[in-house]
C-alpha positions as CSV (number, residue, x, y, z in Angstrom):
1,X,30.1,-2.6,3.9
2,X,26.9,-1.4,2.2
3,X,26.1,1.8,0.2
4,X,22.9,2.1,1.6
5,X,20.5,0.2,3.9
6,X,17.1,0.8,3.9
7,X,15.0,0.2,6.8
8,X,11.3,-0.6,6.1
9,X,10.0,-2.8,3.4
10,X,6.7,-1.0,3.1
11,X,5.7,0.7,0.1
12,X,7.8,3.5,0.3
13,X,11.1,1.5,1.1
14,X,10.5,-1.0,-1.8
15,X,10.0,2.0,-4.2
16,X,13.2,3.8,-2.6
17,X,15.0,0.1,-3.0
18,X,13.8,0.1,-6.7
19,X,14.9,3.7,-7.7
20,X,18.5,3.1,-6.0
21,X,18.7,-0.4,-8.1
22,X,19.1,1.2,-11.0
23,X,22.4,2.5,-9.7
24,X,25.9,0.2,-9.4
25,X,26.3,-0.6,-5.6
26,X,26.2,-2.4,-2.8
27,X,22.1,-2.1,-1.1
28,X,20.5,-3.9,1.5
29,X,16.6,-3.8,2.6
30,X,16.1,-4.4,6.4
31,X,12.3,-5.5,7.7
32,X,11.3,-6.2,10.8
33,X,8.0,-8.9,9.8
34,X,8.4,-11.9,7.3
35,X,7.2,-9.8,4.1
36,X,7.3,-6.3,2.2
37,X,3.6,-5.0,2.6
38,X,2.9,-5.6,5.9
39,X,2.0,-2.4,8.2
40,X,0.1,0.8,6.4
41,X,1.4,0.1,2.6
42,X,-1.3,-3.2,3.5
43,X,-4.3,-1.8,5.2
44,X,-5.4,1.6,3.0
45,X,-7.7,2.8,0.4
46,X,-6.1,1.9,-2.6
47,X,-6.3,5.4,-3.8
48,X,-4.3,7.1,-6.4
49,X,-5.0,10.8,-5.4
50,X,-5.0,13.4,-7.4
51,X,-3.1,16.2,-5.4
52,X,-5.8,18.5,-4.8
53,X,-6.2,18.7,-1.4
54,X,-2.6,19.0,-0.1
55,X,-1.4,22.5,0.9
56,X,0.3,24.1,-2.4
57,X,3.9,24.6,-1.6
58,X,4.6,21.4,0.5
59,X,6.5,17.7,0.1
60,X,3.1,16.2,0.2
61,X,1.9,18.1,-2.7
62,X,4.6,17.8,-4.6
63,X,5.4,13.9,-4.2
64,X,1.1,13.4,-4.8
65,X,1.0,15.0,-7.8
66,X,4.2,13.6,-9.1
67,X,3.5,10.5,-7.9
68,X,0.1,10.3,-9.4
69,X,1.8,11.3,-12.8
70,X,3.6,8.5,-13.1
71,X,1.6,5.6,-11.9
72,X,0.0,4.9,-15.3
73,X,3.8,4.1,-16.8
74,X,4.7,2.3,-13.7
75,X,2.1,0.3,-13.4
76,X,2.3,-1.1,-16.8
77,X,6.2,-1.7,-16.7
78,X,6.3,-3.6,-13.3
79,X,3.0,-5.4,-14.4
80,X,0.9,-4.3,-11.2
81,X,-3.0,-3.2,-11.6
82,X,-4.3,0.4,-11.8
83,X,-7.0,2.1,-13.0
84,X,-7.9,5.6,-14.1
85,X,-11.5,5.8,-12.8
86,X,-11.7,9.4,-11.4
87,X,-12.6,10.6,-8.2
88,X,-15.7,13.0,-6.8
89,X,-15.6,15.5,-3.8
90,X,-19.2,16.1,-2.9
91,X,-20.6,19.3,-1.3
92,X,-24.0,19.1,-0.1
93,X,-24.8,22.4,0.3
94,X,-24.5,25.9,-1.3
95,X,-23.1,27.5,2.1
96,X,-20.1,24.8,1.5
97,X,-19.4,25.5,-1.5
98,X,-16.0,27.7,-0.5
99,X,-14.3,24.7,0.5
100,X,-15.2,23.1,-2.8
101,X,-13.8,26.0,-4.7
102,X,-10.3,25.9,-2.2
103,X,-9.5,22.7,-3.2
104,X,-10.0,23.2,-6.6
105,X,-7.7,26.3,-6.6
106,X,-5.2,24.0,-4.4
107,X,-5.4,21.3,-7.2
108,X,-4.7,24.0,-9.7
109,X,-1.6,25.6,-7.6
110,X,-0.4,21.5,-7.3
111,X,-0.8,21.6,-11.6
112,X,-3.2,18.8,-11.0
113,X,-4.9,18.4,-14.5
114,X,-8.3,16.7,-15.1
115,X,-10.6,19.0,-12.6
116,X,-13.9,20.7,-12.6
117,X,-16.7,21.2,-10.5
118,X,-20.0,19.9,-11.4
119,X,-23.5,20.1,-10.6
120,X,-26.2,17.6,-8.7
121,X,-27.4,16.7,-12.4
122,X,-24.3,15.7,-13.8
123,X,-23.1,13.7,-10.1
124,X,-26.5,11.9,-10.5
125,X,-26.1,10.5,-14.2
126,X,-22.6,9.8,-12.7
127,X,-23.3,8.3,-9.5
128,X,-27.3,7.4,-8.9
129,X,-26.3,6.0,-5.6
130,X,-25.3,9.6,-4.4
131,X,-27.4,11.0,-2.2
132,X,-30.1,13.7,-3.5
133,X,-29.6,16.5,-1.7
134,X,-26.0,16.9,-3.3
135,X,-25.1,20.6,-4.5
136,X,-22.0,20.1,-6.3
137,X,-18.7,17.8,-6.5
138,X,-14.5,18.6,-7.4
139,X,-14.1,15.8,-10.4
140,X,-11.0,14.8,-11.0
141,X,-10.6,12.4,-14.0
142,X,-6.8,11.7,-13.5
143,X,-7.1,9.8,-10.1
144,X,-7.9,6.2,-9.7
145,X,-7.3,2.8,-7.4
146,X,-4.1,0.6,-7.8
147,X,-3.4,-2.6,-5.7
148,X,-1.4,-1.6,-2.9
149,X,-0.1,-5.2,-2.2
150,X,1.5,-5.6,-5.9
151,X,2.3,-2.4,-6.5
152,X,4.4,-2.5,-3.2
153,X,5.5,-6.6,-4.2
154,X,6.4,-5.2,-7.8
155,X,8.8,-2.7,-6.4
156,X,9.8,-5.1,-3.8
157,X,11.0,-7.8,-7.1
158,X,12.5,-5.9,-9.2
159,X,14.8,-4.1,-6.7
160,X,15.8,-7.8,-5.8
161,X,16.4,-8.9,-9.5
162,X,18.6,-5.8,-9.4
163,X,20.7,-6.5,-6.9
164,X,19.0,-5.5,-3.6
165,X,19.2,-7.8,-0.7
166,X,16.2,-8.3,1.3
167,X,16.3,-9.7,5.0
168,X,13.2,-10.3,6.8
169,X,12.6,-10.5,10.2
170,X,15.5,-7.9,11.2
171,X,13.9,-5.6,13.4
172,X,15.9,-2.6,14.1
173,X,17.0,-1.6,17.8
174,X,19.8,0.4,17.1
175,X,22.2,2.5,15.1
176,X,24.4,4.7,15.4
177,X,27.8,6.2,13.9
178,X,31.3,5.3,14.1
179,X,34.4,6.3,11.6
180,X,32.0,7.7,9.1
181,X,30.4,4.5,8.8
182,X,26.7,3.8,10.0
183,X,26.3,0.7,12.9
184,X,22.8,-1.1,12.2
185,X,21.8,-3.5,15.1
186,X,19.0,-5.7,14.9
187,X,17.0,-7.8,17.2
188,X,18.8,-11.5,16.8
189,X,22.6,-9.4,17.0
190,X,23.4,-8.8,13.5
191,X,25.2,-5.8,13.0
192,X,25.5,-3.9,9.2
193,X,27.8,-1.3,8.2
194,X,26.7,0.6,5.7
195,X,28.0,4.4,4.2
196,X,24.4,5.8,4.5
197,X,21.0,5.0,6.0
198,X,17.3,5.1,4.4
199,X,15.0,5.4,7.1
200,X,11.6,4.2,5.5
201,X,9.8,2.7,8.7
202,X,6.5,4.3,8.9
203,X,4.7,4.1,12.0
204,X,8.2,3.9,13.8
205,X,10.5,6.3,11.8
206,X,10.5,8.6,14.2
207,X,12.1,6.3,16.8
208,X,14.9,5.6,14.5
209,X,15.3,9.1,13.5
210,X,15.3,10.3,16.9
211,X,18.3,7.0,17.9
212,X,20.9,9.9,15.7
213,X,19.5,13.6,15.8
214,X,19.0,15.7,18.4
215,X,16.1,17.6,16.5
216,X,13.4,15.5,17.7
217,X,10.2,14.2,15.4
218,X,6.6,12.3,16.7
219,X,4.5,10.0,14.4
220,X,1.5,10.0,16.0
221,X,-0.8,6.9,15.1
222,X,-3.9,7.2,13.6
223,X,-6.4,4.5,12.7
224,X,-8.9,3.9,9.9
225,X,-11.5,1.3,9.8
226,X,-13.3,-0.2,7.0
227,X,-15.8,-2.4,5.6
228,X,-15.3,-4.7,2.3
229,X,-18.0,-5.9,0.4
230,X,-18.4,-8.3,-1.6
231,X,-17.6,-8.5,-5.6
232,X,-21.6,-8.1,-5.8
233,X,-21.7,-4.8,-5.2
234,X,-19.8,-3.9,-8.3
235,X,-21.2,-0.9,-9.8
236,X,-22.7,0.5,-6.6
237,X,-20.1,3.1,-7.4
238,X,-18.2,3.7,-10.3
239,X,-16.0,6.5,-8.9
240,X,-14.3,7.2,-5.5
241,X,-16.5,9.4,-4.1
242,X,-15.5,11.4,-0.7
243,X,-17.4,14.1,1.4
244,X,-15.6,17.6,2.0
245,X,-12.5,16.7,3.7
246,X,-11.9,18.0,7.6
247,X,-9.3,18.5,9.4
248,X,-9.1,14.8,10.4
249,X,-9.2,13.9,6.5
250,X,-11.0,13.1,3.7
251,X,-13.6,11.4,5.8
252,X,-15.7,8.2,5.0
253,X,-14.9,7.5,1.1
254,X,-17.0,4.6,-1.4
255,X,-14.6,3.6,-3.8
256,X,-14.7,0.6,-6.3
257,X,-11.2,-2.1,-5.4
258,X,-9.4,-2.9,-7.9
259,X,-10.3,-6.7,-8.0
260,X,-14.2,-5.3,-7.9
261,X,-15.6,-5.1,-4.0
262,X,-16.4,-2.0,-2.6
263,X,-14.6,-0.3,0.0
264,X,-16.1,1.9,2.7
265,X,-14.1,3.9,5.0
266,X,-11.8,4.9,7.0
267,X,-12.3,6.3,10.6
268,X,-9.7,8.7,11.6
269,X,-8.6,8.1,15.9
270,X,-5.5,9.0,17.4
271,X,-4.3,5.7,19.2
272,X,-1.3,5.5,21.7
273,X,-0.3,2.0,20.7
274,X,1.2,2.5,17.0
275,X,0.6,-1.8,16.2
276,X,-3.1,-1.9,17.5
277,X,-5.5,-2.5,14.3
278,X,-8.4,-4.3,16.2
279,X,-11.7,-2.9,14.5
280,X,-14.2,-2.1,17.0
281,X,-18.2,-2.3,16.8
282,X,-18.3,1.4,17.8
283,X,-16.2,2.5,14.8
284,X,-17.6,0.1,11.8
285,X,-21.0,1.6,12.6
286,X,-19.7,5.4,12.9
287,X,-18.5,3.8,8.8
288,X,-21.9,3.0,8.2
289,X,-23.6,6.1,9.7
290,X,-21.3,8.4,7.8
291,X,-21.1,6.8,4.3
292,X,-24.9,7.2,4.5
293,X,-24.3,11.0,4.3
294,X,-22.4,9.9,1.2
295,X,-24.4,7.5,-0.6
296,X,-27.7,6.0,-0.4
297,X,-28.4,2.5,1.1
298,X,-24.7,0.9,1.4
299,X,-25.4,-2.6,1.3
300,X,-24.3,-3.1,4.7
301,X,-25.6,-6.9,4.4
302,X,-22.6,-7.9,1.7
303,X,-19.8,-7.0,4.0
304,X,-17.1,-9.8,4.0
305,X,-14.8,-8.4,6.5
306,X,-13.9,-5.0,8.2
307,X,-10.0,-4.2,8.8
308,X,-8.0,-1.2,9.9
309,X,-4.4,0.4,9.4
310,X,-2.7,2.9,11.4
311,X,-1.7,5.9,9.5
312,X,1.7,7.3,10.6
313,X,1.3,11.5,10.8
314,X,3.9,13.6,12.0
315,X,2.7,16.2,14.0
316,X,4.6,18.9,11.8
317,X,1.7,17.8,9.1
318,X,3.9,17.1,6.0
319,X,6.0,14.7,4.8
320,X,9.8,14.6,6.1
321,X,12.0,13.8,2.9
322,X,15.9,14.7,3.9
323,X,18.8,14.1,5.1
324,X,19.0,15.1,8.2
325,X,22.2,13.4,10.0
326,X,25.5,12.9,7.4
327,X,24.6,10.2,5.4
328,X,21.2,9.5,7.3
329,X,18.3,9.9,5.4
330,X,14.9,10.5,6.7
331,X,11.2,9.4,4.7
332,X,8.9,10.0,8.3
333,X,5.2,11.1,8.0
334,X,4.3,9.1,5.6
335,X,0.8,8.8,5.9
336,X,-2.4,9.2,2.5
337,X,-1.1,10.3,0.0
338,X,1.6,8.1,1.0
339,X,0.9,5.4,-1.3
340,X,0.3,7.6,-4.7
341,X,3.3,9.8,-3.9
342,X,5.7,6.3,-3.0
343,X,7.4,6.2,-6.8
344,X,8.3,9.9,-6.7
345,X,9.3,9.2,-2.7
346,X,11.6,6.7,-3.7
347,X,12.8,8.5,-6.9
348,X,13.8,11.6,-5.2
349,X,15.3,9.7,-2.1
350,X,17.8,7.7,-4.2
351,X,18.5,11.1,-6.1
352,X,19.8,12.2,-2.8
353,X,21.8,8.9,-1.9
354,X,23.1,8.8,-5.4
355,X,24.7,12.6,-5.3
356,X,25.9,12.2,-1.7
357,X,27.8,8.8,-2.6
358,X,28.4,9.4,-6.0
359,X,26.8,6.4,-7.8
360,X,26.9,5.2,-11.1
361,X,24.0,4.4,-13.3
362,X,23.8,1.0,-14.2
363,X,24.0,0.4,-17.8
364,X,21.8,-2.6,-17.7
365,X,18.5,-2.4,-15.8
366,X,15.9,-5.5,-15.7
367,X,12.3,-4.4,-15.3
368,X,11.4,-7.7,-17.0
369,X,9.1,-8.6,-14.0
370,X,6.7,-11.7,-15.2
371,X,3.3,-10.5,-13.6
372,X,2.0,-13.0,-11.7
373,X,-0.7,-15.2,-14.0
374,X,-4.8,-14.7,-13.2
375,X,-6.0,-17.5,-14.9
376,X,-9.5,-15.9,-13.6
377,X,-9.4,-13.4,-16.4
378,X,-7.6,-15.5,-19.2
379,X,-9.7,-16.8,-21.7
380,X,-10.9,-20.5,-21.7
381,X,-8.2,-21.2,-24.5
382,X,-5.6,-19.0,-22.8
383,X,-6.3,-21.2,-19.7
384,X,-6.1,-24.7,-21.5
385,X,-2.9,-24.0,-23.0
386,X,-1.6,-23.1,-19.8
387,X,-3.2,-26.6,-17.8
388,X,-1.1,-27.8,-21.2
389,X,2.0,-26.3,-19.9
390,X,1.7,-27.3,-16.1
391,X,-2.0,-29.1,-14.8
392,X,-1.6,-27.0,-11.8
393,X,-2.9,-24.4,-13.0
394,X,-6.5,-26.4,-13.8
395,X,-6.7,-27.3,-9.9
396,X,-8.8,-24.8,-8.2
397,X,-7.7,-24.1,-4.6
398,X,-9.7,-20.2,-3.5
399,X,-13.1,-21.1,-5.1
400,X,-14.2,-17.5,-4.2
401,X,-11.3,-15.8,-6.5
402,X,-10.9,-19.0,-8.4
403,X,-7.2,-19.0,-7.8
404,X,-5.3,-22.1,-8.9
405,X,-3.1,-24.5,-7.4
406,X,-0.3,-23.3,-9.7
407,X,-0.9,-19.3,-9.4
408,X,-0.2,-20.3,-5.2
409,X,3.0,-22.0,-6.6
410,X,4.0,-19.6,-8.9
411,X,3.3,-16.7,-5.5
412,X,5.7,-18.8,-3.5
413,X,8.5,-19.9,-6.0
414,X,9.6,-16.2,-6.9
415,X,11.6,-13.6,-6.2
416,X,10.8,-12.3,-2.5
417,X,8.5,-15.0,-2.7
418,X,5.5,-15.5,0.1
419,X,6.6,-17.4,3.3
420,X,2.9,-17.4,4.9
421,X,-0.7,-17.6,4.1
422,X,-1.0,-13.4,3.9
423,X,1.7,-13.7,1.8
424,X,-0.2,-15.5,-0.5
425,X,-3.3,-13.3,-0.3
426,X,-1.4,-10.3,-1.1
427,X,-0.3,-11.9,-4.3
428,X,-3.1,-14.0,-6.1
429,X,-5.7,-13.3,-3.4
430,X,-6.4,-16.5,-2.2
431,X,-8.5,-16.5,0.6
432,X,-9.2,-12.9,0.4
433,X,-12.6,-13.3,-1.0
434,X,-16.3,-13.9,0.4
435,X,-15.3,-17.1,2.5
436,X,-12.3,-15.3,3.7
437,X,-10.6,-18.3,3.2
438,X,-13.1,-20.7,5.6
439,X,-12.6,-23.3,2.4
440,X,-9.3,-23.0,1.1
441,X,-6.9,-22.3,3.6
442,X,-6.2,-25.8,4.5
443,X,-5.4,-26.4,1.2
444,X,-3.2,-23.2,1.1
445,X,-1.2,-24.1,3.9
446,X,-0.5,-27.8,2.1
447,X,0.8,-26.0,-0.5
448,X,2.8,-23.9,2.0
449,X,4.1,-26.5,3.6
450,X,5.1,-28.6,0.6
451,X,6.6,-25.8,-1.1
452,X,8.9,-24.2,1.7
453,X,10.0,-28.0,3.3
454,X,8.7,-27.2,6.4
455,X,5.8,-28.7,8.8
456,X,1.9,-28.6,8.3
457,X,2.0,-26.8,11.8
458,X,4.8,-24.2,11.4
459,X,2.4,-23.0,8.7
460,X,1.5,-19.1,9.8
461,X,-0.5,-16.7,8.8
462,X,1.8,-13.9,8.9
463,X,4.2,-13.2,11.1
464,X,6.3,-16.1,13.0
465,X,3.8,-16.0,16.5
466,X,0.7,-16.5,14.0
467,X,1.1,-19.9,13.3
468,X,-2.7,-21.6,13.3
469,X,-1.6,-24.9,14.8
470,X,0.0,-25.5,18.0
471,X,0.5,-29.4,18.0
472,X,-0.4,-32.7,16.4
473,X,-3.0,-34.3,18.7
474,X,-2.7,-38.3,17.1
C-alpha cells in the first residue's frame, strides 16, 4: 500500500514527486512512455514567465509568479540550467498601447517585480533586430529560459534518491475506489493500492479525473509549432521578445535556448487527436510570416528542425489544483505557464497530500544531485584531468555539441537513467544539434546497446514501437 501515487512523469509530476520526497512515506510515480519528459514538459518554449499576463486573482497567477520566484534557488540546488535574461512585450502601435498598460497593471496585481514599459529607442539599443515601426514594449527583467528536459530530469532524480519509485511504461486505464483505498490499473494488469492519488497527466488528466467524479472536466489540445536554428544565430536576440498576446496566447515569440539556438514559435490550433505533433508546411510558414511582424529578417536559412507540442487547456481557462474526490488529487490544465509555475505546482500539491495523510518531514533530505558533466564548457585543463580520471570522456561521439563518449555513459548509468536515444538527447544533447544526429546516432545506439545488455536492433528512439531497426539482413 502506497501513500500516494502519482500519475504522470512530466514536469509537473516529477516536481510533485520531489516536494512529497522530502516527507517519510511510501510514494510511487506511474508513466505511461519509457521516460519523465516526454509529452508537453518536452516540446515548449523554455520560458520562465514572469506572471504578467495571467488574470490577477487565479491558480495560474499565483503558481507563475511563485514559480518564477523560486527557479533561480532551484535551479542552482538540483544543478539544472537557467538564465535571467528578461523578456519584451512589443506594441506596435500607439492605438495598442491599452493592452500594453493591462498587462503591466496585471503584472503589478500578480506582485511581479522587475517591469516597465519602454520606448522604440530603448527596444532598439536592446534588440536591433526588432522591427522599426515598434511603439513601445512591457520589460520584464526577472523572466528568463531554463532547460525544460533537466529541470524536469532533476526533479525526476532527486525524488528517486529520496525514495520515490518510478515505473515506466505503466499506462493508466483505470482506477477507482474500494475500502477507502485507491485501485490503480494499468495496461499490462498491475494493480496499485495506494491511500491517495496525484493526478499529474497532462493532455489526459481529464480522462482520469473524470474515471472518479461526477463533476466532469475537458482538456482540449492545442498545438504549437516551431522552428530551431542553429547555435549561429546566437545573438539575433538577446531577450524573449513576444507580440501583444490574443486570446489564443502570446503569439509567435524569438527567444535565445538555453544551450544558444534560437527558438521561433509556437502556432496555437485546437486538434481533436490529443498525441498528434506532426508539423505541417502550412503552420511553419504561418511561424515565419508572423515572427516577421516581430523581428526583422529571421534567418529562416539556419533552421535545423521544426517540432510541435500539444498544450493541454481546460476549457474553464485556469489551472485545476485540488482535491476533488477523498484522497484524489487533481493538477489538470496544465498548459504555459505550466512549466515556470511546476515547483510551486508540486510544492503546494504535496502540501495538500501531506495534511490529508499526515506526513512527517524527513529529517534527512539528499539534494546532492551530481549535474551531469559538459565537458564542452570545461576548460582544456578541467577536461584533461577528467580524460585522466576515465579516457571516455576524450572520445567525441555528437561532433555538433561535442558530447563525449563518457557524458552518454554517465546519461545512462544514473538514477532514472536514459533507456533510448531521446533519452540521451534530453540529457547531454547528443544528437540534438545541426546534424540532428545524421553522424552520431549510430554510435549512440552502440553505446545504448552496450550499456543496457540488450541488442543493436532493440535500440529505440523513444518509446518501445520506435525502434530504428527491424532485422539483421546477413
Amino acid at each position: 500500500m502506497y501513500d500516494a501515487i502519482i500519475i504522470g512523469g512530466g514536469v509537473t509530476g516529477s516536481s510533485v514527486a520531489f516536494y512529497l520526497s522530502k516527507n517519510e512515506g511510501k510514494f510511487l510515480l506511474l508513466e505511461k512512455h519509457e521516460d519523465v519528459c516526454c509529452e508537453t514538459s518536452k516540446a515548449n518554449s523554455g520560458i520562465c514567465h514572469g506572471g504578467y499576463d495571467a488574470q490577477p486573482g487565479t491558480m495560474k497567477a499565483k503558481m507563475n509568479v511563485k514559480g518564477n520566484q523560486m527557479m533561480e534557488e532551484l535551479s542552482k540546488t538540483l544543478s539544472f540550467p537557467y538564465k535571467k535574461i528578461g523578456t519584451l512585450v512589443l506594441c506596435h502601435n500607439k492605438e495598442n498601447f491599452g493592452g500594453l498598460k493591462e498587462l503591466y497593471n496585471f503584472g503589478i496585481a500578480n506582485g511581479v517585480k522587475g517591469m516597465k514599459i519602454i520606448y522604440k529607442d530603448e527596444i532598439l539599443a536592446m534588440e536591433p533586430n526588432v522591427e522599426e515601426d515598434v511603439y513601445a514594449a512591457l520589460y520584464c527583467a526577472e523572466a528568463g529560459i531554463v532547460d525544460p528536459f533537466l529541470m524536469n530530469i532533476s526533479f525526476a532524480e532527486v525524488a528517486n534518491m529520496n525514495g520515490v519509485e518510478f515505473e515506466f511504461n505503466k499506462k493508466v486505464i483505470n482506477i477507482s475506489k474500494e475500502d477507502n483505498r485507491w485501485l490503480v490499473e494499468t495496461e499490462d494488469g498491475e494493480i496499485y493500492q495506494s491511500k491517495t492519488v496525484i493526478n499529474c497527466a497532462g493532455l489526459y488528466s481529464d480522462q482520469l479525473h473524470n474515471m472518479v467524479s461526477d463533476d466532469k472536466f475537458t482538456i482540449k489540445a492545442r498545438r504549437g509549432e516551431y522552428l530551431l536554428l542553429d547555435k549561429e544565430t546566437k545573438g539575433f536576440v538577446n531577450h524573449v521578445v513576444f507580440n501583444l498576446p490574443t486570446n489564443k496566447g502570446k503569439g509567435i515569440l524569438i527567444t535565445p535556448t538555453i544551450d544558444d539556438n534560437t527558438l521561433v514559435g509556437p502556432t496555437s490550433d485546437y486538434i481533436d487527436d490529443k498525441s498528434d505533433t506532426k508539423s505541417t508546411r502550412e503552420h511553419l510558414e504561418e511561424v515565419i510570416e508572423k515572427s516577421n511582424d516581430t523581428v526583422k529578417n529571421v534567418p529562416v536559412n539556419m533552421v535545423i528542425t521544426s517540432f510541435s507540442g500539444n498544450r493541454a487547456h481546460e476549457v474553464g481557462g485556469d489551472f485545476i489544483l485540488q482535491e476533488s474526490v477523498e484522497g484524489f488529487f487533481d493538477c489538470v490544465g496544465i498548459e504555459s505557464p505550466g512549466l515556470t509555475s511546476a515547483p510551486a505546482i508540486g510544492e503546494y500539491m504535496a502540501g495538500l497530500v501531506k495534511e490529508k495523510i499526515s506526513l512527517l518531514s524527513k529529517e534527512n533530505f539528499d539534494t546532492n544531485r551530481k549535474a551531469l558533466p559538459k565537458t564542452s564548457e570545461m576548460s582544456l585543463e578541467e577536461h584533461e584531468n577528467l580524460i585522466k580520471e576515465n579516457p571516455k570522456y576524450g572520445r567525441i561521439i555528437c561532433r555538433c555539441e561535442n558530447v563525449t563518449e563518457g557524458e552518454i555513459i554517465d546519461a545512462i548509468n544514473r538514477p532514472l537513467g536514459a533507456r533510448s536515444v531521446d533519452g540521451i538527447k534530453r540529457r547531454v544533447r547528443a544528437t540534438a544539434g545541426r546534424c540532428q544526429g545524421g553522424f552520431c546516432l549510430p554510435r549512440v545506439m552502440e553505446i545504448l546497446s552496450r550499456e543496457l545488455g540488450i541488442d543493436f536492433e532493440e535500440v529505440t528512439k523513444g518509446s518501445k514501437k520506435s525502434r530504428y531497426l527491424q532485422q539483421r539482413v546477413k
